[in-house]
N, C-alpha and C positions, 0 to 999 in steps of 0.2 A: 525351931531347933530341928535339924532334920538328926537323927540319931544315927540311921543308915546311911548317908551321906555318899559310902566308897560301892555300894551296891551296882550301881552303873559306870560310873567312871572310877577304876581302882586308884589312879594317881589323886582323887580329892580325899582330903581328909577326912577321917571315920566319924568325924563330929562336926557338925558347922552350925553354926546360930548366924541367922542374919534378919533383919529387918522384914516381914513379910511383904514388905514391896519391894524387897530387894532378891527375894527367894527365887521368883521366876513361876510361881506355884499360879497355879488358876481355879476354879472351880467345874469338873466338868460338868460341858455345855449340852452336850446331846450322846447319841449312842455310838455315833461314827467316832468322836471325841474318844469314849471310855475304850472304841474298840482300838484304835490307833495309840491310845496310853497303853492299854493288856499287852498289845503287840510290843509297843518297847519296851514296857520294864519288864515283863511277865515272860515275852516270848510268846504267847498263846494267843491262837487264834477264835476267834469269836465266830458262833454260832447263834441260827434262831431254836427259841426253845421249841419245839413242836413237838416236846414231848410228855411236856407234864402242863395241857391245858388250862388246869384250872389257876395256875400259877404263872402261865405265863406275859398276863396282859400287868402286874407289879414285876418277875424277875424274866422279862424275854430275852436273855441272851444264855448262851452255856458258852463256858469260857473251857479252852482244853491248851495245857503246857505241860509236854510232854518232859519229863525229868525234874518239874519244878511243882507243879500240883495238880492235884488229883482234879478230872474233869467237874465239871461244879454249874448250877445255875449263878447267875451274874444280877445284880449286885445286890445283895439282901443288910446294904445299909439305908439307914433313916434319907439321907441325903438323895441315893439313886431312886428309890421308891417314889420321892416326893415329885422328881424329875421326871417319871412315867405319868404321874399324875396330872401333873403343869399343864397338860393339855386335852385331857379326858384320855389317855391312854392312844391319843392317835401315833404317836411316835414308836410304841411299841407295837401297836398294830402297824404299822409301816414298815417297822423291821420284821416283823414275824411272816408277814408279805414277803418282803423281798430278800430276808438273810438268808447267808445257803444254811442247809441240814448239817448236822451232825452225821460223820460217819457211824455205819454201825457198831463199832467198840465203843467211840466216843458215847454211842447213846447206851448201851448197855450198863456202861459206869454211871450215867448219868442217875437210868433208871435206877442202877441198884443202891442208889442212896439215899433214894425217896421214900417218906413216909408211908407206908401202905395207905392213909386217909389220903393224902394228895396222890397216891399212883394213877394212872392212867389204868381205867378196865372196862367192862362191857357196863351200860348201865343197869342199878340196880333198880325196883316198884321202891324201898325204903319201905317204913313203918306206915299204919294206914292213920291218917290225922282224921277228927271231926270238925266238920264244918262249924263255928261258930254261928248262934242262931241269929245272931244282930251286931250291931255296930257297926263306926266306918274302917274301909277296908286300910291296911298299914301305905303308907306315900312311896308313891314307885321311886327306885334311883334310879338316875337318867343318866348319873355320869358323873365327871366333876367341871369346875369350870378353870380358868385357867388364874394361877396363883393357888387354888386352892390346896389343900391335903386330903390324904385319905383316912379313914379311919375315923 
């Protein structure tokens, strides 16, 4: 049941129910996919995130549509995350490589809507921990592998 129907094309009707192999709907595939969908129904153009690090290898893209929504990191559903994942985050490292920047307003919005815990800033020492006197040390994470999830 798509509800929004008339959003892209105003002549289709406001409600349409069809078959899901009949909808034309797909699942997306990769980052180029989600940036090429943003562009048509959104209007907005896709960005790498190079602004808020520590979140960018789960949400590397910032999406910005002007008149339609507020600049934003991309895509903080269950789905898109998993799809970063799918391959140890090499696709988001590929995009954050090679996507252009955000201009500077684009990133100013960006930043001013992030978490002060997730901002971007100069590194802090943190609290001083003590060394446990024994035991084995906790299992490095290497990554994931591909199908896996994160989390």
């Amino acid at each position: 049941m798509d509800v929004s129907n008339d959003t892209v094309v105003v002549t289709k009707p406001k409600v349409e129910i069809l078959p899901i192999a009949e909808s034309g709907l797909v699942p997306v595939r990769d980052i180029e996919h989600f940036r090429a969908t943003a562009q048509s129904y959104w209007g907005a153009a896709i960005y790498a995130n190079h602004l808020v690090p520590s979140l960018a290898p789960l949400l590397p893209m910032i999406s910005a549509s002007p008149g339609r929504l507020k600049p934003g990191m991309q895509s903080a559903c269950d789905y898109m995350i998993a799809l970063m994942c799918r391959d140890g985050f090499r696709q988001a490292e590929d995009w954050l490589r090679d996507g252009p920047s955000p201009s500077p307003e684009i990133a100013a919005a960006v930043l001013a809507s992030v978490p002060p815990t997730c901002a971007p800033g100069p590194p802090t020492a943190g609290p001083k921990r003590s060394t446990p006197a024994a035991g084995p040390a906790p299992p490095a994470v290497t990554g994931t592998k591909a199908g896996a999830t994160c989390g």
